[in-house]
VEXZA-999219 format. One line per field, with one value per residue: chain; residue number from 1; x, y, z of N, C-alpha, C in turn; residue in one letter. Coordinates in steps of 0.05 Angstrom, whole numbers, padded with zeros to 5 digits. Atoms other than C-alpha are relative to their C-alpha. Layout:
N
c c(A  ...)
k c(NUM  ...)
n.x c(X  ...)
n.y c(Y  ...)
n.z c(Z  ...)
ca.x c(X  ...)
ca.y c(Y  ...)
ca.z c(Z  ...)
c.x c(X  ...)
c.y c(Y  ...)
c.z c(Z  ...)
r c(A  ...)
This chain:
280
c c(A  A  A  A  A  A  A  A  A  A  A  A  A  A  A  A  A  A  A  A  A  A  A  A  A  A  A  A  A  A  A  A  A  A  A  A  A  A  A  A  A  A  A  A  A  A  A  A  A  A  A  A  A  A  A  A  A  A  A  A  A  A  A  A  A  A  A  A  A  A  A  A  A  A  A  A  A  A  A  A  A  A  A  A  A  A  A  A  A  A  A  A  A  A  A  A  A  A  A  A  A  A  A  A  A  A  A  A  A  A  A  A  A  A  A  A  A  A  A  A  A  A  A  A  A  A  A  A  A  A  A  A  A  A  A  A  A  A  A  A  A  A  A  A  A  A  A  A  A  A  A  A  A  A  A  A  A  A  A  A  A  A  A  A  A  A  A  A  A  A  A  A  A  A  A  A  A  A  A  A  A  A  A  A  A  A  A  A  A  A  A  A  A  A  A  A  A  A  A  A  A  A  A  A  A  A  A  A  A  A  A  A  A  A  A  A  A  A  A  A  A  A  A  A  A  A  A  A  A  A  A  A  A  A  A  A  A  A  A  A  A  A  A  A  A  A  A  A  A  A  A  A  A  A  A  A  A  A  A  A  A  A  A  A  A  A  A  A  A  A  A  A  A  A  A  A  A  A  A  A)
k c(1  2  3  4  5  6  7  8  9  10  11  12  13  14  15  16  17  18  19  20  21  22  23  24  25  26  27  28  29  30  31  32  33  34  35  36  37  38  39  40  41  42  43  44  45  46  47  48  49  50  51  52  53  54  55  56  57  58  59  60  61  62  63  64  65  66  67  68  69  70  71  72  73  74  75  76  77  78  79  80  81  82  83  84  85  86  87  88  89  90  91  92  93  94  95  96  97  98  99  100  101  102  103  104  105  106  107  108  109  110  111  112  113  114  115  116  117  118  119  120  121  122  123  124  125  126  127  128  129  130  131  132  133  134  135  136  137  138  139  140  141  142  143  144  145  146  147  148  149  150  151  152  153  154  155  156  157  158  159  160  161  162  163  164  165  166  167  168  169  170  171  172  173  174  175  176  177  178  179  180  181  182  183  184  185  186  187  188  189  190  191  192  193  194  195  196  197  198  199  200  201  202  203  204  205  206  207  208  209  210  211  212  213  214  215  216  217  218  219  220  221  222  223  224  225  226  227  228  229  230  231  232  233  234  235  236  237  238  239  240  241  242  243  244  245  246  247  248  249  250  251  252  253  254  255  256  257  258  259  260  261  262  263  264  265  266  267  268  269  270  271  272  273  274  275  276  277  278  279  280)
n.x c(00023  -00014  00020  -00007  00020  00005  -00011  00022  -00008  -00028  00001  -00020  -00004  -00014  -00027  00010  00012  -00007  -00005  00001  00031  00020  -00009  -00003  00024  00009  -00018  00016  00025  -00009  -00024  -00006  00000  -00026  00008  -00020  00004  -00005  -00009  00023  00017  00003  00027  00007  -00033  -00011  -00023  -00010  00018  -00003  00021  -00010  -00019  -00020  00017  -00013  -00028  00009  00005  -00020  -00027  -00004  -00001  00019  00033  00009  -00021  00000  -00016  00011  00011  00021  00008  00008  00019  -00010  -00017  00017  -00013  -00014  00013  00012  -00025  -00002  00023  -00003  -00023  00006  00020  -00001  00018  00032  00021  -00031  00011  00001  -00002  -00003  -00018  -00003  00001  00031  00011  00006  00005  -00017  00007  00003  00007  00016  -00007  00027  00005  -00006  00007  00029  -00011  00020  -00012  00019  00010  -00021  -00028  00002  00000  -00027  -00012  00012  -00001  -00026  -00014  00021  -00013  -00021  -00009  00008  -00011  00009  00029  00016  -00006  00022  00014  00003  00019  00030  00026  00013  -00019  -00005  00019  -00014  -00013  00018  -00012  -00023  00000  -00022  -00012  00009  -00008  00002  -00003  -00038  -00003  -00023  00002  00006  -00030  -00013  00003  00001  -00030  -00008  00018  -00015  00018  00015  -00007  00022  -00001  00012  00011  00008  -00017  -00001  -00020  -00015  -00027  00001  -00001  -00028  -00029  00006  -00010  -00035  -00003  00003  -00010  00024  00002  00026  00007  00025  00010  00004  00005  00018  00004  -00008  -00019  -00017  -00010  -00011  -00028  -00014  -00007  -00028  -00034  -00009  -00015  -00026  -00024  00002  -00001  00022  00013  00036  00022  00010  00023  00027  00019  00013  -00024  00006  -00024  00001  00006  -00011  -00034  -00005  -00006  -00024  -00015  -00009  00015  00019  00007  00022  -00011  00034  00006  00006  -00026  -00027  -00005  -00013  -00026  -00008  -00029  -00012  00014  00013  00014  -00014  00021  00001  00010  -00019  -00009  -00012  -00023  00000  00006  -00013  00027  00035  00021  00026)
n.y c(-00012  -00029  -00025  -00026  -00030  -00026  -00022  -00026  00017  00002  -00031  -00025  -00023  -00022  00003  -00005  00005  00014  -00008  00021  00007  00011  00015  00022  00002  00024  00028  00006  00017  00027  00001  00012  -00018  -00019  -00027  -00008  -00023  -00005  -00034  -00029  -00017  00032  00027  00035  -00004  00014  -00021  00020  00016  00002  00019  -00005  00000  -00027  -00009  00014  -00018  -00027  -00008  00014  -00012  -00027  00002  -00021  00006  00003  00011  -00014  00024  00020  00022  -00008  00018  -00023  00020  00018  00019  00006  00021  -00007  00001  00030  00005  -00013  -00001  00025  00007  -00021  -00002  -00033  -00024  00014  -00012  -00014  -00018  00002  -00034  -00012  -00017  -00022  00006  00002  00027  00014  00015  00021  00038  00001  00022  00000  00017  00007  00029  -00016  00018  -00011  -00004  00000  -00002  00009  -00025  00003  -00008  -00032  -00002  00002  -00025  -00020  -00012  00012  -00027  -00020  00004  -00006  -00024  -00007  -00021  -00021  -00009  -00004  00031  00000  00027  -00004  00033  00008  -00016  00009  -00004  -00019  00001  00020  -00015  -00015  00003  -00009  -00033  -00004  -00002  -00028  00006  -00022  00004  -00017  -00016  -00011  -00015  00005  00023  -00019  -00011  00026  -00005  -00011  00002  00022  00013  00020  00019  00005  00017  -00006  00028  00000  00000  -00015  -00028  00009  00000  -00032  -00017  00003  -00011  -00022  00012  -00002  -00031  -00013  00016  00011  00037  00001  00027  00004  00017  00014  00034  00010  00017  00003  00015  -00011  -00013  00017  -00005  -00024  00011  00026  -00012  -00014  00013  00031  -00021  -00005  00024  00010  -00019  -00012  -00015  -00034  00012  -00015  00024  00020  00015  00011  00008  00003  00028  00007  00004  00020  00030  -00009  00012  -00013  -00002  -00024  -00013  -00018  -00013  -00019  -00025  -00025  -00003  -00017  -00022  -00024  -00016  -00032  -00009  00009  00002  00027  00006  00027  00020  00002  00033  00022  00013  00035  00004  -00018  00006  -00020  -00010  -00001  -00008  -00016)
n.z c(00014  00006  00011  00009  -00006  00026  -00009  -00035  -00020  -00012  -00018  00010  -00013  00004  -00007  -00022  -00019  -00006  -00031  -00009  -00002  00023  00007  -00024  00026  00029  -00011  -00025  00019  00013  -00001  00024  00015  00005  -00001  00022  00003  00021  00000  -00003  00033  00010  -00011  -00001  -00006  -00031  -00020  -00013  -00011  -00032  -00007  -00027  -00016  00006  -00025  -00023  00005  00001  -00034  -00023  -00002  00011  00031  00017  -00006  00037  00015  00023  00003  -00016  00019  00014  00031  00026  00005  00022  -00007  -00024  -00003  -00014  -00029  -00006  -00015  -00015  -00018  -00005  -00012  -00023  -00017  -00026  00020  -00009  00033  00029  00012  00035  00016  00034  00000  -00017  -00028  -00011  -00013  00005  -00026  -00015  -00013  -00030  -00012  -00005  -00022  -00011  -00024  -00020  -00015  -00010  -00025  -00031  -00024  -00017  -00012  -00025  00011  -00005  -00022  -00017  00008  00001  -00033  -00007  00005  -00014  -00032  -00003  00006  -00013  -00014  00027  -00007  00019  00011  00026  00015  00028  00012  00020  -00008  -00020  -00033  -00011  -00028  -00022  -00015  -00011  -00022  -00020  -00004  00001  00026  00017  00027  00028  00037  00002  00021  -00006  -00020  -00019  -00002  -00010  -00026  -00016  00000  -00014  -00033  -00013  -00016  00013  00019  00022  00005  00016  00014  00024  00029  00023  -00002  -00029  00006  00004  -00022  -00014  -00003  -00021  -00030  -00002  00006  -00027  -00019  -00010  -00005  00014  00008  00020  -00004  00020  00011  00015  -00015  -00016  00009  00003  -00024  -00019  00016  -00018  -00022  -00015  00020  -00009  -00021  00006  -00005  -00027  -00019  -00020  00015  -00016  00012  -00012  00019  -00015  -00005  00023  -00004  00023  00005  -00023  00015  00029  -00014  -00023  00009  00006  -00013  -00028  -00023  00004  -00019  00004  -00009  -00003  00020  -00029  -00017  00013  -00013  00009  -00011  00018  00000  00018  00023  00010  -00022  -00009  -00007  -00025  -00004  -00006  00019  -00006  00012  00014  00032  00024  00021  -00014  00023  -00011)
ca.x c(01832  01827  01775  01769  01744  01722  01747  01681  01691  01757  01780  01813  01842  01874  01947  01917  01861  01904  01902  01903  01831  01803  01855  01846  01766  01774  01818  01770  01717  01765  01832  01848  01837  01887  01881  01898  01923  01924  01950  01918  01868  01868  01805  01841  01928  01963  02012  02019  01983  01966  01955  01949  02010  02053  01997  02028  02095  02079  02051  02093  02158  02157  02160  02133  02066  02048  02085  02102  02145  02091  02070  02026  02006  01993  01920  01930  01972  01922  01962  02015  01974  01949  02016  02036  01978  01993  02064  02057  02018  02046  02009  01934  01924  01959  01928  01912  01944  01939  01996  01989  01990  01914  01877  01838  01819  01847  01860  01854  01863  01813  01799  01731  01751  01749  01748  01678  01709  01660  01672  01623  01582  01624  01689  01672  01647  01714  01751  01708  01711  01787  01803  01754  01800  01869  01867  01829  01888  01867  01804  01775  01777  01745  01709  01713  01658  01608  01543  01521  01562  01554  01489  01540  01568  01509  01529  01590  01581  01656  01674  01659  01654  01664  01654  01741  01762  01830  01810  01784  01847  01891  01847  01852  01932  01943  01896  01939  01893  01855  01861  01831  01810  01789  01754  01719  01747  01726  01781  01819  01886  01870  01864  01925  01966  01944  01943  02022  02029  02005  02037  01967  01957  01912  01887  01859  01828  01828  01819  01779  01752  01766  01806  01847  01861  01880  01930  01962  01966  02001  02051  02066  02074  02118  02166  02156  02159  02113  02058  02005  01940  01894  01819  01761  01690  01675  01752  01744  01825  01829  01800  01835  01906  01904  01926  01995  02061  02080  02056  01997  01986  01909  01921  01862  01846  01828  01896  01937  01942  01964  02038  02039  02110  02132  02079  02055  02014  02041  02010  01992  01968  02004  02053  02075  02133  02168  02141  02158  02102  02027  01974  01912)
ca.y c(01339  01410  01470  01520  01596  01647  01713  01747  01679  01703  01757  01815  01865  01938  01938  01999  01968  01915  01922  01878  01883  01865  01807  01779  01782  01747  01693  01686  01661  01615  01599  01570  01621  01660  01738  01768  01835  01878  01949  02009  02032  01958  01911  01849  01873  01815  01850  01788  01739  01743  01670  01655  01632  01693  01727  01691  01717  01779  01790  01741  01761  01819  01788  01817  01817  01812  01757  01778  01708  01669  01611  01635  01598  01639  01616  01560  01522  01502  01431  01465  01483  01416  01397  01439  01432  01347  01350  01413  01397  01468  01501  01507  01559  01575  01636  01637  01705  01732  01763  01827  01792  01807  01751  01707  01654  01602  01523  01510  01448  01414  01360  01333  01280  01346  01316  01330  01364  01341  01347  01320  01370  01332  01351  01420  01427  01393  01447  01497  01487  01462  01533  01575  01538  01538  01608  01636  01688  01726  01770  01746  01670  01684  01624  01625  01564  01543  01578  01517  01512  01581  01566  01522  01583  01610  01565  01593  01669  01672  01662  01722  01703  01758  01767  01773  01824  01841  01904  01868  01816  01879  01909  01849  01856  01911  01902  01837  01804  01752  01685  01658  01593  01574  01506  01543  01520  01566  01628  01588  01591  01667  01686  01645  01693  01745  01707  01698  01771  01798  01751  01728  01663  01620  01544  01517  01455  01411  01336  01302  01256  01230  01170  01215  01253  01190  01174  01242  01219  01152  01176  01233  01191  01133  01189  01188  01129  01162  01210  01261  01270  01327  01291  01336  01301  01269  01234  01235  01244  01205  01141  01152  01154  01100  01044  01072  01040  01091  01097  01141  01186  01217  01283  01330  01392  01433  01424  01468  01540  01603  01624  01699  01700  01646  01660  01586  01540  01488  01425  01431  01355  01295  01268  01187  01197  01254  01248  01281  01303  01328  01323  01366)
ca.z c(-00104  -00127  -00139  -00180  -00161  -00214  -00192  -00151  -00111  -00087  -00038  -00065  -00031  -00051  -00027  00017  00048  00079  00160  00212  00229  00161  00157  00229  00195  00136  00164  00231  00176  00141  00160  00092  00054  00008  -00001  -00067  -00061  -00122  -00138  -00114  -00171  -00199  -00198  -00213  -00224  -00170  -00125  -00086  -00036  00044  00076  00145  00152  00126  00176  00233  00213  00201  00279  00316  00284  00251  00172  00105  00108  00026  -00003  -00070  -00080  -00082  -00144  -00203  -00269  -00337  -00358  -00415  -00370  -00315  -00320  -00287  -00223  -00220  -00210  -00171  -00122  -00124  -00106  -00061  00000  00042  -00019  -00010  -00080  -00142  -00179  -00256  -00290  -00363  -00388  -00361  -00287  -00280  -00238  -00268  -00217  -00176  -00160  -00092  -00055  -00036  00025  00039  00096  00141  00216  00256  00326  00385  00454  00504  00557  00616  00579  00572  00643  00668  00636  00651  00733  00730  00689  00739  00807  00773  00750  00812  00827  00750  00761  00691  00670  00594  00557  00477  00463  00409  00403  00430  00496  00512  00563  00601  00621  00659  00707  00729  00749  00753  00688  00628  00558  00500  00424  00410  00365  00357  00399  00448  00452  00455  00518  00553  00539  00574  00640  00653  00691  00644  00624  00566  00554  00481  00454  00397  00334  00291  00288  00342  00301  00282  00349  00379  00351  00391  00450  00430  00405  00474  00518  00540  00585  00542  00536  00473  00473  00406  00407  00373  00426  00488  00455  00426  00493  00527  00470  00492  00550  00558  00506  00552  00619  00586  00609  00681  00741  00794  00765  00807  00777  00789  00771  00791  00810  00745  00744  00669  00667  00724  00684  00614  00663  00703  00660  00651  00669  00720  00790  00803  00860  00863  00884  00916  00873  00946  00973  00922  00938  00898  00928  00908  00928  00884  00827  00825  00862  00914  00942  01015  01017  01040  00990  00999  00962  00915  00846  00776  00746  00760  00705  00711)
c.x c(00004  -00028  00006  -00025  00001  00009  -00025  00004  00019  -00004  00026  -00005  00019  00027  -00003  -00018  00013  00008  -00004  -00026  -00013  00011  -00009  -00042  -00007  00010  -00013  -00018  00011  00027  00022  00003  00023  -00016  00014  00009  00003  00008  -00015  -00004  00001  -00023  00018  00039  00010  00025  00013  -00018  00005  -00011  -00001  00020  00025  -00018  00011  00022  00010  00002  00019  00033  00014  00007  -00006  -00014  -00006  00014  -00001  00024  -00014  -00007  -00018  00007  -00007  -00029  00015  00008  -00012  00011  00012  -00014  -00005  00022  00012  -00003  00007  00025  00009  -00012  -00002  -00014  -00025  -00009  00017  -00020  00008  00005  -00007  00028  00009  00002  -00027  -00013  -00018  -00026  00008  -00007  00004  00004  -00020  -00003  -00030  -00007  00002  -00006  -00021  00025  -00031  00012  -00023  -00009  00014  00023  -00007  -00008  00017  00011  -00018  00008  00034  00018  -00004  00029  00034  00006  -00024  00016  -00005  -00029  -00014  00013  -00033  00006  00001  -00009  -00015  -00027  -00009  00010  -00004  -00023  00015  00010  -00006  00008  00019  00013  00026  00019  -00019  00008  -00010  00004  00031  00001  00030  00002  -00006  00029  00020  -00012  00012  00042  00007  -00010  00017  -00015  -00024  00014  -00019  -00007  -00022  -00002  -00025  00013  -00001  00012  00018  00032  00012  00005  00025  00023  00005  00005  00032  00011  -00002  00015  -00028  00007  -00028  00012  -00012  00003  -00009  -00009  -00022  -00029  00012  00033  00028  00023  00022  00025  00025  00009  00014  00023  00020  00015  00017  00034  00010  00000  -00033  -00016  -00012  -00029  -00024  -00034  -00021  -00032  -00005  00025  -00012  00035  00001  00003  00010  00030  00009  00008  00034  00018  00012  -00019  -00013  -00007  -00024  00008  -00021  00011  -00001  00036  00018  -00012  00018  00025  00002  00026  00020  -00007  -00012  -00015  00014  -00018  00000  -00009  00026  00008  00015  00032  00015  -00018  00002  -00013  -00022  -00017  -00025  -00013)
c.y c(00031  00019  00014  00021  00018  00021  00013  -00028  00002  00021  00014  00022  00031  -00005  00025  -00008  -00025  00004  -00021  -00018  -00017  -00027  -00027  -00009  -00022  -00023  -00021  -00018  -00024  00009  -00012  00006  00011  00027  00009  00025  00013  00029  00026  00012  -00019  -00016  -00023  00001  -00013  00011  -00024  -00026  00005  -00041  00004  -00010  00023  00029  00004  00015  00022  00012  -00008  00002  00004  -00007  00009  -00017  -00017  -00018  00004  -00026  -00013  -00015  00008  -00011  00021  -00024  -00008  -00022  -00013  -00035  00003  00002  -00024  -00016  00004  -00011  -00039  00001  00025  00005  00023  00016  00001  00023  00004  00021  00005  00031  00000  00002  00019  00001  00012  -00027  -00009  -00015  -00016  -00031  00005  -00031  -00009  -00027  -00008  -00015  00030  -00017  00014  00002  00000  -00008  -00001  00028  -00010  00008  00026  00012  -00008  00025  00020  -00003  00000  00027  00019  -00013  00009  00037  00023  00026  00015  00011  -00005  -00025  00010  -00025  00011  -00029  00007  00007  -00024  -00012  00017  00005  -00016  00016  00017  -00017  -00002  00021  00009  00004  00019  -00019  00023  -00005  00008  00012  00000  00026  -00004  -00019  00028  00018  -00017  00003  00021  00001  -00031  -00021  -00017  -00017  -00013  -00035  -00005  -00030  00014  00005  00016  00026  -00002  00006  00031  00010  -00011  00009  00024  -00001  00008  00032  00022  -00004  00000  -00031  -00004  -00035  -00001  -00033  -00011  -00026  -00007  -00013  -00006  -00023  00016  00021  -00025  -00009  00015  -00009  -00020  00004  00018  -00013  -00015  00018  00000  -00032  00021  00029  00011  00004  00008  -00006  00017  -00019  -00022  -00027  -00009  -00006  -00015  -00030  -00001  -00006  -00021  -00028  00000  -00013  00013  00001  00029  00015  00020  00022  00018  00022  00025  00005  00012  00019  00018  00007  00033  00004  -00013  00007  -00029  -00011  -00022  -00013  00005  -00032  -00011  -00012  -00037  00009  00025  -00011  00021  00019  00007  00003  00008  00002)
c.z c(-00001  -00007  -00015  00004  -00018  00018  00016  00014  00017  00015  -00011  00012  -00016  00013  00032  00019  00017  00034  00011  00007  -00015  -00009  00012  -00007  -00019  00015  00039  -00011  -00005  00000  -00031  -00021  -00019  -00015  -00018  00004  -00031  00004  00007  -00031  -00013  00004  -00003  -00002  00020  -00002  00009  00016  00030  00007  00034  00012  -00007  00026  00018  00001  00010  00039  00011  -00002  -00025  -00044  -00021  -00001  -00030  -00011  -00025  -00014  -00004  -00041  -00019  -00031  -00024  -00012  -00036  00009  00028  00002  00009  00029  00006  00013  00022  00030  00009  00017  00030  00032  00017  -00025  -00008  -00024  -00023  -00024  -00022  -00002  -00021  -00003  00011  00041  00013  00007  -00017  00005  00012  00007  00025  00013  00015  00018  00015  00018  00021  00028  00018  00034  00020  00031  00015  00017  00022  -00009  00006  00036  00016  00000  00016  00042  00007  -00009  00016  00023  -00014  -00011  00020  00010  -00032  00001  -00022  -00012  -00029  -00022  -00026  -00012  -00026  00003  00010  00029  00007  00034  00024  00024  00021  00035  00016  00002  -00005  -00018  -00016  -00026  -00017  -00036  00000  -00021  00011  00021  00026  00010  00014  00024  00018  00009  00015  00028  00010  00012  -00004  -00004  -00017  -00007  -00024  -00003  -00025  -00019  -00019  00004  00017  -00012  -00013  00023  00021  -00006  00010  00029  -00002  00003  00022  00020  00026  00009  -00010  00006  -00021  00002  -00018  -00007  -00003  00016  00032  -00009  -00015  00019  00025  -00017  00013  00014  00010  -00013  00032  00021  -00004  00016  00031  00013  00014  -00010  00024  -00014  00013  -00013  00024  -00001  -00021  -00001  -00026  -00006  00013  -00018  -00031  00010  00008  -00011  -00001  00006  00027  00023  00002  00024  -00005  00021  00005  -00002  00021  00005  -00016  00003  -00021  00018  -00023  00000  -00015  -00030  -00007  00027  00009  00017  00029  00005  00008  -00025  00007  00003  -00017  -00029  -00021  -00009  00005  -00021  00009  -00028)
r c(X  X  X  X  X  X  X  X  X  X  X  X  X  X  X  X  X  X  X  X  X  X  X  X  X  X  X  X  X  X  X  X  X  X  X  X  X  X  X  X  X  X  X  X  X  X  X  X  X  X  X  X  X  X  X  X  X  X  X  X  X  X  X  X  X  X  X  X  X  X  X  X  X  X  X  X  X  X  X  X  X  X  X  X  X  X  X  X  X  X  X  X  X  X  X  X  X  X  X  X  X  X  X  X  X  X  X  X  X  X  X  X  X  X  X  X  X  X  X  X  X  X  X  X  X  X  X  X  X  X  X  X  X  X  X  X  X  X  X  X  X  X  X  X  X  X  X  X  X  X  X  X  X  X  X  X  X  X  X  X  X  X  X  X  X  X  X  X  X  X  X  X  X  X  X  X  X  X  X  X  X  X  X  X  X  X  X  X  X  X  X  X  X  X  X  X  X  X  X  X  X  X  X  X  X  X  X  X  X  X  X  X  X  X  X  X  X  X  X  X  X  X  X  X  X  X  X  X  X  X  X  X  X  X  X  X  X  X  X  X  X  X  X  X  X  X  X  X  X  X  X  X  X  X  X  X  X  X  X  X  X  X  X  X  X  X  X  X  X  X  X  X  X  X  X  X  X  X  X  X)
């Protein structure tokens, strides 16, 4: 399926106003987006297109920003886009010109089975104590939830949650001493490239469901014989694991320990046996 946007529907940019701020911005709103730029002193003249994945690039390694390569239709031929847009699926717009390579407006792909992301209030409170204990040696375990999760966070003084800005991402980068843990979807794939870009420790937290988490999960162990897992009070992992073919060793959450001298944590508990693997 397919849209079409009249031109004030779209985002157009100047070729100067193009910064990282106003990009990491637009693309925080809507990751899906595409960004026309046009010529300085131009209302509508296309220069090129920003999406967010030339974005990505861009930051994480060092690409041109502006693609100026990119797919455009001459209006008349709006059968062409259509095309395009069917056999194309990595191409989410194709922008109507004139002659003179003035915009138009654009098809867009379009996708209405979007999937609803919910995550229970015991899920989020696993995470939330399991990120607070394993990252206890970082003076600043920061939350990035859903306006409606954010009262969850009242109860656990220890953890800080901030509005992120690229300015704030880049403080955070140089003080060393955060980790971030993100389960709000919205700007989540904007702001993981900052995380990357900094060399920030971060979690994000996507699935759909629990059924989808436990999936994950037995996939992963088919790999292993004798597993550890790391199930805090609720033993929500604890009970999506346990059917597995490998042997399972419950493993208490107290008994691991920050080593400053290695940089990691090691088990002080009683172990049976060696085993491969530890899921937490």
């Amino acid at each position: 399926m397919y849209r079409i946007h009249e031109k004030e529907d779209m985002i157009l940019l100047e070729e100067k106003e193009v910064n990282t701020s106003i990009l990491y911005n637009i693309f925080y709103k809507n990751p899906y987006t595409t960004i026309y730029v046009v010529y300085n002193g131009s209302t509508d003249k296309l220069l090129g297109v920003i999406t967010l994945g030339d974005f990505r690039r861009n930051q994480l390694k060092g690409a041109e920003l502006i693609n100026k390569k990119f797919t455009r239709v001459e209006v008349g031929c709006e059968e062409e886009a259509i095309k395009v847009l069917k056999e194309r699926p990595d191409i989410l717009s194709i922008p109507i010109v004139d002659h003179n390579s003035s915009l138009i407006k654009e098809y867009i792909t379009y996708n209405d089975n979007k999937t609803e992301y919910l995550v229970s209030l015991n899920i989020i409170r696993e995470i939330i104590e399991e990120s607070i204990f394993w990252n206890s040696h970082y003076k600043k375990v920061i939350f990035i939830v859903e306006e409606g999760f954010r009262d969850i966070l009242l109860e656990y003084p220890k953890s800080q949650i901030f509005s992120v800005s690229t300015f704030t991402i880049e403080m955070f980068s140089k003080q060393k001493d955060s980790y971030f843990c993100d389960f709000s979807f919205e700007g989540m794939k904007v702001r993981e490239i900052f995380y990357k870009k900094y060399n920030l420790e971060y979690i994000t937290w996507n699935y759909t469901n629990l059924k989808e988490a436990e999936k994950i999960l037995q996939d992963r162990t088919k790999m292993y014989d004798k597993i550890g897992i790391v199930p805090t009070y609720r033993n929500l992992l604890y009970e999506n694991i346990k059917h597995c073919s490998a042997i399972i060793y419950k493993l208490d959450l107290k008994q691991f320990s920050w080593n400053k001298e290695y940089n990691c944590y090691e088990y002080l508990g009683k172990l049976e046996e060696e085993i491969e693997c530890i899921f937490s």
